[in-house]
C-alpha positions as CSV (number, residue, x, y, z in Angstrom):
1,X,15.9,-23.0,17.2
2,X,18.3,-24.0,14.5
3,X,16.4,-27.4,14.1
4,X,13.2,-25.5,13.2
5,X,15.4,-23.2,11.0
6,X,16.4,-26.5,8.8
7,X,13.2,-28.0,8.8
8,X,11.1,-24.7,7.3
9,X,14.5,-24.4,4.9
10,X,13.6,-28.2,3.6
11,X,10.0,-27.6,3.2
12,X,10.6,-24.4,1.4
13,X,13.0,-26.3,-0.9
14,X,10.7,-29.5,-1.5
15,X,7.7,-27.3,-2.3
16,X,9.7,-24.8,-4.6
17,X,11.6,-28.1,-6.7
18,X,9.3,-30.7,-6.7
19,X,6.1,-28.4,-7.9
20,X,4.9,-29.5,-11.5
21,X,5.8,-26.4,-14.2
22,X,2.7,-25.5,-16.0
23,X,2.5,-25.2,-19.7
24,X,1.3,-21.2,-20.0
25,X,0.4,-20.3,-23.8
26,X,2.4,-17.5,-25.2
27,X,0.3,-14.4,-25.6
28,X,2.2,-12.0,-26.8
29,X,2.3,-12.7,-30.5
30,X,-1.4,-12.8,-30.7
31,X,-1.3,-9.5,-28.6
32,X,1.4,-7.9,-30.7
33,X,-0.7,-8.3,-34.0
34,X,-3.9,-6.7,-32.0
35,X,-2.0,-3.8,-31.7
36,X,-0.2,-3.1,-34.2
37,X,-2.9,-3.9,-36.5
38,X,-4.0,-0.2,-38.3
39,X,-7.9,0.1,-38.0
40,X,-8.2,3.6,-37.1
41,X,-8.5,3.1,-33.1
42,X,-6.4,4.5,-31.0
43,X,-3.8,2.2,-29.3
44,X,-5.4,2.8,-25.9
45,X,-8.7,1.8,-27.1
46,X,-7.8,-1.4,-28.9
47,X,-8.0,-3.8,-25.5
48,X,-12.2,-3.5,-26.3
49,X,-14.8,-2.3,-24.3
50,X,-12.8,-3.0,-20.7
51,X,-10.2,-0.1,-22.1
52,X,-13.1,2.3,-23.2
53,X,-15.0,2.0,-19.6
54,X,-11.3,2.8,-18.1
55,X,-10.8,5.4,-20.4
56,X,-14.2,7.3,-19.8
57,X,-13.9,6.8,-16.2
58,X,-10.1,8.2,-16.8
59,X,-11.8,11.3,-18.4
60,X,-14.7,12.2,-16.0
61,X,-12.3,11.6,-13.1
62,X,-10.2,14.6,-14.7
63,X,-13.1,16.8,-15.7
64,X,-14.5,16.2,-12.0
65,X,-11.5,16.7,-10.3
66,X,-10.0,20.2,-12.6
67,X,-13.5,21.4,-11.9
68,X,-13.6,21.1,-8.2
69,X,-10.3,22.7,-8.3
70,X,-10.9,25.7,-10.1
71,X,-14.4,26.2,-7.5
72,X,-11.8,26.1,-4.9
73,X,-9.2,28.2,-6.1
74,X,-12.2,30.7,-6.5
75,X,-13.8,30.1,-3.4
76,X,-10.6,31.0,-1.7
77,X,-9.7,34.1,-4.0
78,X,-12.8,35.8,-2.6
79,X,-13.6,34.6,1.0
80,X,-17.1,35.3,2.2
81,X,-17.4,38.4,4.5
82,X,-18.6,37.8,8.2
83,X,-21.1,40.0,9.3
């Protein structure tokens, strides 16, 4: 039991120090001066046309959702009469 315990502790350790560090560019300059840059947009609209489709999505969701939610707030204020 203790023997298996070592062994996965060793390959854990190998693969963790021996993997090769990749070189990742640094994005957040070029993404600071996106946004902070004053065009007019809105912050949450700067990211392009990805942030717009998430936006309008965002905002029929809400519509949608306050809508059915006032039909059944209503529905339940005045409950149909049996018979």
């Amino acid at each position: 039991m203790f023997r298996h315990v070592n062994v996965l502790q060793q390959v854990v350790r190998r693969s963790i120090c021996s993997s090769v560090r990749r070189s990742l560019e640094n994005k957040v300059p070029k993404n600071q001066k996106l946004f902070q840059e004053d065009n007019g947009m809105p912050v949450h609209l700067k990211g392009g046309a990805s942030d717009a489709l998430l936006y309008r999505a965002t905002m029929v969701l809400t519509v949608v959702g306050a809508g059915y939610v006032v039909y059944e707030l209503v529905t339940a204020a005045f409950p149909k009469k049996s018979g």
